[in-house]
Backbone as CSV, one residue per row, in Angstrom:
resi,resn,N_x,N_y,N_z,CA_x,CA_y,CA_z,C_x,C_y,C_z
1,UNK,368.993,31.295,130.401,367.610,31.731,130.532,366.766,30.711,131.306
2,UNK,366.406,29.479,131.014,366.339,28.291,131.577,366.380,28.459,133.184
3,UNK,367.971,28.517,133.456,368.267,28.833,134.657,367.788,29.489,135.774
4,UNK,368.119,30.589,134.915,367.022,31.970,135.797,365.530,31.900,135.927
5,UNK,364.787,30.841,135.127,363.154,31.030,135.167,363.164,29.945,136.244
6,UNK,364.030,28.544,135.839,363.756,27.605,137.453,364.705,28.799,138.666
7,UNK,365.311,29.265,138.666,365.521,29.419,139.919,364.543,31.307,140.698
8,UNK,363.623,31.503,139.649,362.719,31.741,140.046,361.334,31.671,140.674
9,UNK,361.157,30.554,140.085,359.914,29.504,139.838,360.575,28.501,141.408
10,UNK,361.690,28.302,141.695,362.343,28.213,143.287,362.307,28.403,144.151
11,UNK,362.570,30.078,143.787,361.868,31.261,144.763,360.726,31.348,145.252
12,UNK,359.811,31.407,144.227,358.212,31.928,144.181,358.013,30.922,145.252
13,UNK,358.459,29.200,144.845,357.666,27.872,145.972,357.859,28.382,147.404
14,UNK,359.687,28.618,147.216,359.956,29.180,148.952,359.008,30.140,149.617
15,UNK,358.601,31.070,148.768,357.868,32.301,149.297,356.079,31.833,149.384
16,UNK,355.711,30.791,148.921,354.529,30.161,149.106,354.570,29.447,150.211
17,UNK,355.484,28.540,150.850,355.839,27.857,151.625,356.150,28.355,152.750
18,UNK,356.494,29.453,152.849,357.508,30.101,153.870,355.778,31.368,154.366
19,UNK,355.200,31.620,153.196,353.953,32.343,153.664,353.057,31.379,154.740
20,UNK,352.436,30.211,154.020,351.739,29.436,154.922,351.942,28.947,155.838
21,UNK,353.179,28.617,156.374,353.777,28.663,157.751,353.950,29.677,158.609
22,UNK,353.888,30.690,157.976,353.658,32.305,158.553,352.343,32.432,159.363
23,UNK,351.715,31.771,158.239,350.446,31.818,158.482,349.658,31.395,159.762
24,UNK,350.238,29.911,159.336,349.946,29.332,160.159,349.769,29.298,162.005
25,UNK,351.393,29.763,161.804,352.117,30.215,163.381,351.182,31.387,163.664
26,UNK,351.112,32.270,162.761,350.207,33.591,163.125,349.031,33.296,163.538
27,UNK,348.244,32.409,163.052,347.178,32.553,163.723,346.532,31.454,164.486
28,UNK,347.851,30.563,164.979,348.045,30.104,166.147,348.463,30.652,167.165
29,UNK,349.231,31.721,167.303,349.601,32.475,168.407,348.096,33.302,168.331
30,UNK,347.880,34.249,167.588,346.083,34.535,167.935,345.374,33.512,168.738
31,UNK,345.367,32.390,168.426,344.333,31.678,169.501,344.627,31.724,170.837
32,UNK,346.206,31.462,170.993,346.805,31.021,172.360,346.506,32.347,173.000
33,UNK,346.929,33.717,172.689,346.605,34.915,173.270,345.488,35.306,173.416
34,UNK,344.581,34.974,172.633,342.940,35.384,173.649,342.943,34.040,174.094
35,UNK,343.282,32.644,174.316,343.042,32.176,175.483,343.851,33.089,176.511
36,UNK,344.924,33.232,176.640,345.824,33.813,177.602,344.580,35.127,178.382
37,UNK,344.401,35.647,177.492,343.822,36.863,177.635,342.646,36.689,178.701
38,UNK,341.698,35.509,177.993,340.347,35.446,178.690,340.522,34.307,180.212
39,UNK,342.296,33.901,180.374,342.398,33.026,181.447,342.648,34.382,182.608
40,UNK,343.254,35.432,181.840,343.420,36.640,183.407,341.842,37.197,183.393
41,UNK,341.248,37.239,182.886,339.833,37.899,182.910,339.068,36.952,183.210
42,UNK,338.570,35.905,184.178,338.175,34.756,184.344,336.418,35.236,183.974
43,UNK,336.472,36.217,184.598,334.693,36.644,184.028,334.102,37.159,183.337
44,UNK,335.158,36.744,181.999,334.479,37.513,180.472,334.993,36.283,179.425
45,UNK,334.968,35.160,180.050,334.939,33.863,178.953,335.627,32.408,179.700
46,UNK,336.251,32.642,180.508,337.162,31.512,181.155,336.254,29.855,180.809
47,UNK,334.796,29.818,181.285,333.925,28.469,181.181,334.158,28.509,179.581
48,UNK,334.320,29.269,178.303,333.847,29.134,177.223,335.802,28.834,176.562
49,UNK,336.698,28.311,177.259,338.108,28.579,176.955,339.027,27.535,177.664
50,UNK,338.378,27.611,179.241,339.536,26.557,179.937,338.817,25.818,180.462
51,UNK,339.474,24.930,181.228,338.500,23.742,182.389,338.231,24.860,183.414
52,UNK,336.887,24.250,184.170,336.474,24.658,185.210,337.342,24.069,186.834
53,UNK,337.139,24.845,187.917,337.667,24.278,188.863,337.315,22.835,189.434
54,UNK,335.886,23.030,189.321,335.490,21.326,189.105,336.436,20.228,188.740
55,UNK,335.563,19.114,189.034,336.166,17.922,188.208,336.302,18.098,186.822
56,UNK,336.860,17.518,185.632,336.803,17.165,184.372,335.858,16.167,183.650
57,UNK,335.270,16.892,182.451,334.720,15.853,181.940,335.590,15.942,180.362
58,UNK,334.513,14.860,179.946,335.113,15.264,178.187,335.276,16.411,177.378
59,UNK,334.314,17.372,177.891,334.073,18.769,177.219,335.493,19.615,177.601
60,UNK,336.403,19.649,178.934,337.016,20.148,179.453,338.567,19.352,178.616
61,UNK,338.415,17.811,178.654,339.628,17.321,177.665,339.819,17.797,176.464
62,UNK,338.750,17.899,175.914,338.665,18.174,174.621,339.453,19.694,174.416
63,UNK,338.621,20.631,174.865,339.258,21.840,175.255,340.355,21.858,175.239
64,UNK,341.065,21.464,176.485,342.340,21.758,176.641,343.477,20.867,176.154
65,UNK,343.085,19.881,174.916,343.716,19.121,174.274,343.768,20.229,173.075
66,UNK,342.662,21.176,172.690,342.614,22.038,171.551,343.779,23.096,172.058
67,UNK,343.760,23.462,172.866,344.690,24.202,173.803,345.893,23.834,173.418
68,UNK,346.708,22.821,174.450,347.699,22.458,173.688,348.204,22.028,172.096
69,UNK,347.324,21.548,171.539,347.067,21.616,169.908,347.952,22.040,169.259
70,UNK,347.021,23.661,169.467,347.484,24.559,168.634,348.594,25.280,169.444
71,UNK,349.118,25.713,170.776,350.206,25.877,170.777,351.255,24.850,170.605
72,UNK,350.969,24.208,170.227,352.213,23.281,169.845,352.664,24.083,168.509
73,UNK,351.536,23.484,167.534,351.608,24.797,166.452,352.648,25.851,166.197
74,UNK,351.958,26.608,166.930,352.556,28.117,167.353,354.244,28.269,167.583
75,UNK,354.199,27.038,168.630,355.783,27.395,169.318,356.611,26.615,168.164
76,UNK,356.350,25.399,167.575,356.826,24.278,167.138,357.164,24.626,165.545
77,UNK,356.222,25.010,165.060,356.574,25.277,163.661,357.452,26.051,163.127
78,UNK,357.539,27.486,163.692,359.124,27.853,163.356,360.039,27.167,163.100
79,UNK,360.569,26.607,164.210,362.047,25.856,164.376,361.551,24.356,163.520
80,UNK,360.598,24.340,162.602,360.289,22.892,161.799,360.662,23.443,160.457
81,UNK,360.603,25.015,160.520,360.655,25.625,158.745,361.550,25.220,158.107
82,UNK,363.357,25.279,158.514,363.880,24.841,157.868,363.943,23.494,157.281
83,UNK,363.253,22.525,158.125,363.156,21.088,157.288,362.084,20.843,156.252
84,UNK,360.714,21.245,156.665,359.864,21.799,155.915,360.368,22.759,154.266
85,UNK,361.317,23.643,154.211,361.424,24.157,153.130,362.627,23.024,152.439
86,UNK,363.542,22.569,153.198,364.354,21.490,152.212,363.304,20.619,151.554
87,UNK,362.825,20.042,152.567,361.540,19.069,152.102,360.556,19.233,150.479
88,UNK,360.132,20.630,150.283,359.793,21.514,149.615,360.390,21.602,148.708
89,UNK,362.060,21.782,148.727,362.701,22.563,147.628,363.172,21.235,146.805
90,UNK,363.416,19.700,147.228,363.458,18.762,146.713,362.827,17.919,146.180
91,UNK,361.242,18.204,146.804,360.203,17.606,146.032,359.904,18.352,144.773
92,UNK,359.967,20.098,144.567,359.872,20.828,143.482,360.973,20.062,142.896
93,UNK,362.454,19.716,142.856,363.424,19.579,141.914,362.855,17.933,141.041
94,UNK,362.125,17.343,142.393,362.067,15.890,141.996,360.563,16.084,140.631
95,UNK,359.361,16.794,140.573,358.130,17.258,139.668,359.067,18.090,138.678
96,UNK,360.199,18.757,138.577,361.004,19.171,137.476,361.491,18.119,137.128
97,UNK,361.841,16.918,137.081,363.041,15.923,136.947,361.999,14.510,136.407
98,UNK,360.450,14.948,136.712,359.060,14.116,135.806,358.814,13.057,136.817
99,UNK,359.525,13.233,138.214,359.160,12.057,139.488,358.016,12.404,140.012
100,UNK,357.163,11.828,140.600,356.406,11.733,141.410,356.093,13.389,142.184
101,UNK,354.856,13.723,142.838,355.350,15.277,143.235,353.979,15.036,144.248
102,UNK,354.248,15.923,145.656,353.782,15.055,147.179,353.572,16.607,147.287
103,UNK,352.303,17.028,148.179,352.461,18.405,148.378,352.973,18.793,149.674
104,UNK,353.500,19.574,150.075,354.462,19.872,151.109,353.481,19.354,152.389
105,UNK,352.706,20.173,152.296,351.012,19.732,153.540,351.283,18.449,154.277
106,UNK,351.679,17.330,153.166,351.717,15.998,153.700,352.621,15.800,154.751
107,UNK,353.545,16.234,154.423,354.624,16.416,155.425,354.317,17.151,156.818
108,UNK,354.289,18.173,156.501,354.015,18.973,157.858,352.834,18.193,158.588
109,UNK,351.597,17.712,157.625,350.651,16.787,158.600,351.527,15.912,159.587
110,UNK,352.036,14.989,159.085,353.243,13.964,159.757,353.897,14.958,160.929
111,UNK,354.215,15.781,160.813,355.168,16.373,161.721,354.044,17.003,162.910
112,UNK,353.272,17.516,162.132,352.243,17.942,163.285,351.704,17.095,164.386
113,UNK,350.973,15.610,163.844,350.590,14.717,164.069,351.273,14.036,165.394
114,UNK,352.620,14.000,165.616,353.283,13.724,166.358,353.357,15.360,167.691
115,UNK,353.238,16.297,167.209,353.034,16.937,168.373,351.415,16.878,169.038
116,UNK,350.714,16.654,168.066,348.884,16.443,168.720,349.212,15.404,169.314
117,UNK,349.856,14.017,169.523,350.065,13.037,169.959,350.952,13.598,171.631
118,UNK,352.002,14.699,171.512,352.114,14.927,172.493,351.063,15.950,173.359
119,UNK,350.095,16.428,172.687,349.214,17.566,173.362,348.310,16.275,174.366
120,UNK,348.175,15.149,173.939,347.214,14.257,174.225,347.655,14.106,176.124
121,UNK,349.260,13.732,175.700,350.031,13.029,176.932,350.174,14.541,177.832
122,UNK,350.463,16.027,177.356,349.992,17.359,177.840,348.944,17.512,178.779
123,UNK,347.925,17.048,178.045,346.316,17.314,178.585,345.843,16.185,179.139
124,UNK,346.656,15.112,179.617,346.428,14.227,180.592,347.286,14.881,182.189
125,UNK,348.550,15.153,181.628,349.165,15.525,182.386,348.625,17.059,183.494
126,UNK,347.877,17.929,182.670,347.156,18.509,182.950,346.078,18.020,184.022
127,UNK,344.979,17.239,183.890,344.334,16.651,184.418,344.347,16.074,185.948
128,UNK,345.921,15.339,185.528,346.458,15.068,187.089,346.638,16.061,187.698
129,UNK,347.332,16.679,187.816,347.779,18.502,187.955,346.569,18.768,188.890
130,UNK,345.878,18.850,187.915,344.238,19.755,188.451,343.712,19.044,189.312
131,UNK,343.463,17.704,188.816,342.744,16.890,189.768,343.434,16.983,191.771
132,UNK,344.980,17.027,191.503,345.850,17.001,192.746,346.083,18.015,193.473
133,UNK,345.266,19.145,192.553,345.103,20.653,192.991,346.972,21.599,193.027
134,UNK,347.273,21.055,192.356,348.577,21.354,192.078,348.786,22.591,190.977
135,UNK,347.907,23.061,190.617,347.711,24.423,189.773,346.935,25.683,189.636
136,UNK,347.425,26.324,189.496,347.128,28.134,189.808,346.481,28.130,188.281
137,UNK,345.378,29.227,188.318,344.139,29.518,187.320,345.531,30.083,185.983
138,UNK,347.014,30.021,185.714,346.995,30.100,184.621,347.953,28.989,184.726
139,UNK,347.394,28.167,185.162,347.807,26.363,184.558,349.393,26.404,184.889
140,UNK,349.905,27.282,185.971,350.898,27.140,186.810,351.239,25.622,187.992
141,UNK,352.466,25.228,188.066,352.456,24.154,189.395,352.440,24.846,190.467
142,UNK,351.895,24.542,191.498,351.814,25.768,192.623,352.694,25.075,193.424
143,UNK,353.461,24.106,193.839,354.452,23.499,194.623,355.685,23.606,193.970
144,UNK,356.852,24.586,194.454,358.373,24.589,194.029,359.075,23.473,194.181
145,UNK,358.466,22.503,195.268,359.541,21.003,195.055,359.288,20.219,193.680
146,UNK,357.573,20.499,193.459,357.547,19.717,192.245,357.997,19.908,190.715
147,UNK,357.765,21.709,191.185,358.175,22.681,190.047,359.965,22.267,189.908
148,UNK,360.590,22.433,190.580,362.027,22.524,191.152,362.763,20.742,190.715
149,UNK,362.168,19.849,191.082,362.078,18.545,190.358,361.681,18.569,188.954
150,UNK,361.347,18.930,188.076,360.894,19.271,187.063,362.016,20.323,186.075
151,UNK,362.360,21.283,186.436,363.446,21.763,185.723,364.798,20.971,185.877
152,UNK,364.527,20.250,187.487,366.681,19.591,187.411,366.235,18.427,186.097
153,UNK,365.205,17.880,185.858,364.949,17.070,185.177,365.013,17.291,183.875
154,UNK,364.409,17.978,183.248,364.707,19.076,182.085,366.183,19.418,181.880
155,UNK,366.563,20.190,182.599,368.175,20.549,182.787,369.418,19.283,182.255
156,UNK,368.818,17.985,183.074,369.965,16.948,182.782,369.415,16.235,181.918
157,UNK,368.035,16.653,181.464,367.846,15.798,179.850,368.874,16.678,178.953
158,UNK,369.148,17.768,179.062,369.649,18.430,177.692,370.857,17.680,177.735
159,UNK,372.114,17.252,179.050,373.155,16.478,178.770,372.738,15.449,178.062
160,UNK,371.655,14.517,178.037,371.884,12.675,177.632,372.420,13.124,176.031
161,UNK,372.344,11.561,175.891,373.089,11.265,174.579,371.139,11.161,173.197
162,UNK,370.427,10.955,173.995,369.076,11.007,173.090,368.907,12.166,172.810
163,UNK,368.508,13.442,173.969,368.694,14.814,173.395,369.893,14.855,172.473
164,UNK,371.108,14.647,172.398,372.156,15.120,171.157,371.846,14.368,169.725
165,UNK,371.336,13.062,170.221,370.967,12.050,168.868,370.067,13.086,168.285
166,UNK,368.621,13.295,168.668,367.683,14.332,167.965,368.463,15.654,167.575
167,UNK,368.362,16.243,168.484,368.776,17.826,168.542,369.643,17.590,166.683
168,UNK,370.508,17.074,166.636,371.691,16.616,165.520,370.860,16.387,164.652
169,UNK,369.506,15.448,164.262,368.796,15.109,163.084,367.752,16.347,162.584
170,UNK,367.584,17.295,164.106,366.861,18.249,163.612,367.953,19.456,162.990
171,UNK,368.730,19.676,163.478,369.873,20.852,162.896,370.277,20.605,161.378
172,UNK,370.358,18.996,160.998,370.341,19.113,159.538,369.158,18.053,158.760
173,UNK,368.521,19.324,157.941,367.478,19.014,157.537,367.386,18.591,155.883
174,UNK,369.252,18.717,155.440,369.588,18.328,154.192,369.875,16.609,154.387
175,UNK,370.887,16.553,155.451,371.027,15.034,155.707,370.150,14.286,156.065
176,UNK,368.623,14.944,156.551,367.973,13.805,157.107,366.941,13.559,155.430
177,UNK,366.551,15.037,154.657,366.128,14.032,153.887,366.685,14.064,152.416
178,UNK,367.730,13.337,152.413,368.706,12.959,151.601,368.543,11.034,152.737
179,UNK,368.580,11.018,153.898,368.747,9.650,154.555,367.157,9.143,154.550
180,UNK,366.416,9.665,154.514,365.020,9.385,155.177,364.146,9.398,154.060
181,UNK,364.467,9.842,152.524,363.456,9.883,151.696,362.769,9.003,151.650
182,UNK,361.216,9.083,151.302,360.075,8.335,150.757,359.619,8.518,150.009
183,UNK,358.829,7.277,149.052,357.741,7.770,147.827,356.540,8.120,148.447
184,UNK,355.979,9.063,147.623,354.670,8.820,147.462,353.937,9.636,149.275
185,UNK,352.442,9.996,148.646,352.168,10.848,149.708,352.514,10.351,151.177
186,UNK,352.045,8.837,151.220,352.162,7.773,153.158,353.710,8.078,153.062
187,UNK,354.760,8.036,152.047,356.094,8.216,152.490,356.210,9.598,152.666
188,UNK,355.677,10.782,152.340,356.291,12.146,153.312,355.024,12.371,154.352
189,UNK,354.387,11.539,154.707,353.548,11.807,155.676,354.876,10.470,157.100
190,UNK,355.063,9.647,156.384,356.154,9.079,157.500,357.637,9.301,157.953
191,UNK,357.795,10.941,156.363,358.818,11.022,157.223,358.753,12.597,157.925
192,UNK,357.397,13.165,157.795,356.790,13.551,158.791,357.009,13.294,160.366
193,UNK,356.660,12.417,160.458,356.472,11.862,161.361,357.476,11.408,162.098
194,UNK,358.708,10.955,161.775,359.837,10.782,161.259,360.365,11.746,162.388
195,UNK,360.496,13.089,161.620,361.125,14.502,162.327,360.021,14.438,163.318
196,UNK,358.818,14.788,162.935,358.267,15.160,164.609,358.806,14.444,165.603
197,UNK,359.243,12.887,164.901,359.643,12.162,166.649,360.928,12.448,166.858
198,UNK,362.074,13.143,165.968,363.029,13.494,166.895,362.912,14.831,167.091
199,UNK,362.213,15.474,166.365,361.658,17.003,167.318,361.242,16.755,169.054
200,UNK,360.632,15.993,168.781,359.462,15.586,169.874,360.392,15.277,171.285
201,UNK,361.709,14.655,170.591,362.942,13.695,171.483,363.819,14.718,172.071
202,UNK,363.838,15.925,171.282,364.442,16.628,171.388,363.954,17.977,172.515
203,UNK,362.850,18.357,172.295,361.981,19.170,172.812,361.199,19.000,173.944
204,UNK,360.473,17.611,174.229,359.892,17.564,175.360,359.758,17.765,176.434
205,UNK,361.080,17.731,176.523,361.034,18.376,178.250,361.043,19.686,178.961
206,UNK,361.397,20.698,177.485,361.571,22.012,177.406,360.278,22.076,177.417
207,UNK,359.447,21.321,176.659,357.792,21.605,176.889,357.177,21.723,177.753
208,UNK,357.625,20.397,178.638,357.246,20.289,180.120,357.287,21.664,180.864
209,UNK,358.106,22.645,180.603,358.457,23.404,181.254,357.154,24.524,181.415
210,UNK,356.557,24.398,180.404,355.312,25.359,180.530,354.779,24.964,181.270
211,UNK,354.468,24.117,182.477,353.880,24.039,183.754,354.415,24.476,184.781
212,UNK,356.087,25.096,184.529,356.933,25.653,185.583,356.144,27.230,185.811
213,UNK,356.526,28.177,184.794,355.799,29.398,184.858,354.604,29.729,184.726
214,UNK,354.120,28.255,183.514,352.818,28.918,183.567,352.470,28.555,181.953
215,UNK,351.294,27.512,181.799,350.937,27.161,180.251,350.443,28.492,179.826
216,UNK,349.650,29.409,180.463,349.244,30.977,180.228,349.837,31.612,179.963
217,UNK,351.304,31.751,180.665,351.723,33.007,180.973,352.822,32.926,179.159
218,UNK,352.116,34.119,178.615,352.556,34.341,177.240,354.123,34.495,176.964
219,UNK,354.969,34.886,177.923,356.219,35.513,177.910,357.116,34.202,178.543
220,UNK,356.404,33.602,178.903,357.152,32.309,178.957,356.974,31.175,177.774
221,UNK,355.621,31.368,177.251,355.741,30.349,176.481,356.614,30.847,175.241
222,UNK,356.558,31.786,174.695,357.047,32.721,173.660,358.934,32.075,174.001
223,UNK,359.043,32.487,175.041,360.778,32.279,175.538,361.300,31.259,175.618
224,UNK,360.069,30.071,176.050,360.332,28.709,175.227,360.749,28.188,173.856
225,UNK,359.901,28.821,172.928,359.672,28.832,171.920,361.019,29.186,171.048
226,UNK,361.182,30.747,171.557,362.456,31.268,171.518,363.500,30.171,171.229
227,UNK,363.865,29.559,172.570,365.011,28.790,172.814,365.372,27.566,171.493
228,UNK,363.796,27.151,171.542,363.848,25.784,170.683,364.274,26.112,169.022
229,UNK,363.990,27.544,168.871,364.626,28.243,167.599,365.628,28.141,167.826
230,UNK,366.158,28.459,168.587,367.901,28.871,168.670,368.591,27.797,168.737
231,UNK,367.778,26.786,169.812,368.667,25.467,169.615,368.749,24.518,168.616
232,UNK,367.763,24.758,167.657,367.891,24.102,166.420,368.415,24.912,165.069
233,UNK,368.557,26.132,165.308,369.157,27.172,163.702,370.156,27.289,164.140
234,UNK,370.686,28.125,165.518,371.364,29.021,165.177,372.926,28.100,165.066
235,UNK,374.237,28.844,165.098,375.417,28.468,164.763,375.514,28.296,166.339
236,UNK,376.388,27.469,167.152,376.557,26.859,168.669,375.207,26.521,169.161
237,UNK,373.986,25.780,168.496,372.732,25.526,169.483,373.038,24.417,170.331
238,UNK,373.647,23.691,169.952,374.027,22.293,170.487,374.804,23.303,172.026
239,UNK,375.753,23.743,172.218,376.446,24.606,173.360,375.110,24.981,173.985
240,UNK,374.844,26.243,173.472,373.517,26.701,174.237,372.436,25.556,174.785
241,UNK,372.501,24.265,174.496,371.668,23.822,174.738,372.279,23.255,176.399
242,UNK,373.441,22.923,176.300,374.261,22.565,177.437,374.424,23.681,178.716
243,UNK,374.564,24.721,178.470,374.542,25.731,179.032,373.128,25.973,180.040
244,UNK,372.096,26.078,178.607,370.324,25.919,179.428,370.573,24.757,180.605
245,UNK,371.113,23.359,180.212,370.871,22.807,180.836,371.268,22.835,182.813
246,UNK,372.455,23.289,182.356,373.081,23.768,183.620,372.418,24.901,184.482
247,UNK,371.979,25.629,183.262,370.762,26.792,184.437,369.426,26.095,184.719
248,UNK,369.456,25.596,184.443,367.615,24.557,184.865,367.799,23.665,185.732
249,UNK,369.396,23.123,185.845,369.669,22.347,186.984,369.445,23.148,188.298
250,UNK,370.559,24.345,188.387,370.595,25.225,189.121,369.189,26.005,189.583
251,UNK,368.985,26.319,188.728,367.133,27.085,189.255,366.281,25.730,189.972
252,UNK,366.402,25.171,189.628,365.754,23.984,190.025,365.896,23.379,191.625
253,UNK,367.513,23.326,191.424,368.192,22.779,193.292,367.764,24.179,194.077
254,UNK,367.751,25.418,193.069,367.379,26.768,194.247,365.949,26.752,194.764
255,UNK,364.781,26.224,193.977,363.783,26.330,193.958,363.481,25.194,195.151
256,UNK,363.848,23.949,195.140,363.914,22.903,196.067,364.606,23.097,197.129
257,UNK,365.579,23.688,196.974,366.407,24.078,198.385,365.520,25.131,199.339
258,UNK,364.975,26.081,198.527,363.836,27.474,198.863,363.144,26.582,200.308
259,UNK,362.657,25.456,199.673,361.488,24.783,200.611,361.875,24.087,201.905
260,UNK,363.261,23.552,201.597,363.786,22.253,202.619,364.186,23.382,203.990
């Protein structure tokens, strides 16, 4: 009897846990899509959403640091759930067992924290972009050599040995925190932080990529997003990830070759 009420009372956390991340993603993709929305309609909100063609000021960083933000959010948190719910399901066993008890939040702050840290280095990168006139009104690179340099780059990050180090700490989310535990709230806010940086190690350059098609264009970022699920759940992501890499090489020398 015992049994059955904790491994209900199990359940219920998963399904609390597994809601607010629902949540979350949900209505982070809402934001990103009426930006998307009001970047093709430039004259029914664009000044109140993106930078202007102008120079940049702070109002325009700010912005499009909120921008990247929350799609980080959006794309990122999925493929974080499964560490997030181990995280979860061991701190519940550890408040059954009369230890210490951290609310899941803390964690995901940590993990988040490290992608706002990359929205920062995003929305600089942005900046240059714009400033060099190197981008189309949905935050596209408008040059294929640079675009084309940019995926072979991407492409032969997925071979190194740092992409496999991460990619490997994010796929198991029992071994890392079984290796990585901390007390106390600053310890799951660091090992937060922790995963975001081999998320972060793992992912970045696939990120980068939203300047290839297009930080706007919804069906790319979504297909990004896509990938980084697959390469971290599914059964062969590590393969698939090798595979991507070889087509990003290839699209890449085609895209550069296009020009020469």
């Amino acid at each position: 009897m015992l049994g059955a009420v904790a491994e209900n009372v199990l359940r219920r956390d998963r399904l609390v846990v597994l809601s607010g991340l629902a949540a979350i993603t949900a209505l982070s993709w809402v934001y990103v899509t009426s930006l998307a929305s009001d970047t093709r309609n430039m004259d029914m909100g664009m000044e109140m959403t993106m930078p202007r063609i102008q120079a940049w000021g702070v109002a325009d960083f700010g912005l499009t640091f909120g921008m990247w933000a929350v799609m980080m959010v959006a794309m990122m948190t999925p493929s974080a759930a499964p560490m997030i719910l181990m995280f979860a399901g061991v701190n519940r066993r550890r408040r059954e067992q009369q230890a210490s008890y951290v609310p899941t939040g803390v964690f995901l702050a940590g993990y988040l924290a490290v992608w706002a840290a990359f929205a920062v280095l995003a929305t600089a990168a942005q900046w240059g972009l714009h400033d060099a006139f190197l981008l189309s009104p949905m935050v596209a690179i408008t040059s294929p050599v640079v675009g084309g340099v940019l995926l072979v780059a991407a492409g032969i990050y997925q071979w190194t040995p740092l992409k496999h180090a991460c990619l490997r700490k994010c796929r198991s989310p029992l071994g890392f925190v079984l290796n990585e535990w901390r007390e106390g709230r600053w310890g799951a806010f660091l090992m937060g932080l922790k995963h975001g940086g081999y998320c972060a190690g793992c992912c970045w350059s696939l990120m980068a990529l939203l300047f290839v098609a297009g930080v706007m264009n919804l069906l790319w970022v979504a297909a990004i997003a896509g990938f980084v699920l697959l390469e971290k759940v599914a059964p062969g992501g590590e393969r698939l990830g090798l595979v991507a890499g070889v087509m990003l090489v290839g699209w890449g020398a085609w895209m550069v070759a296009g020009v020469l």
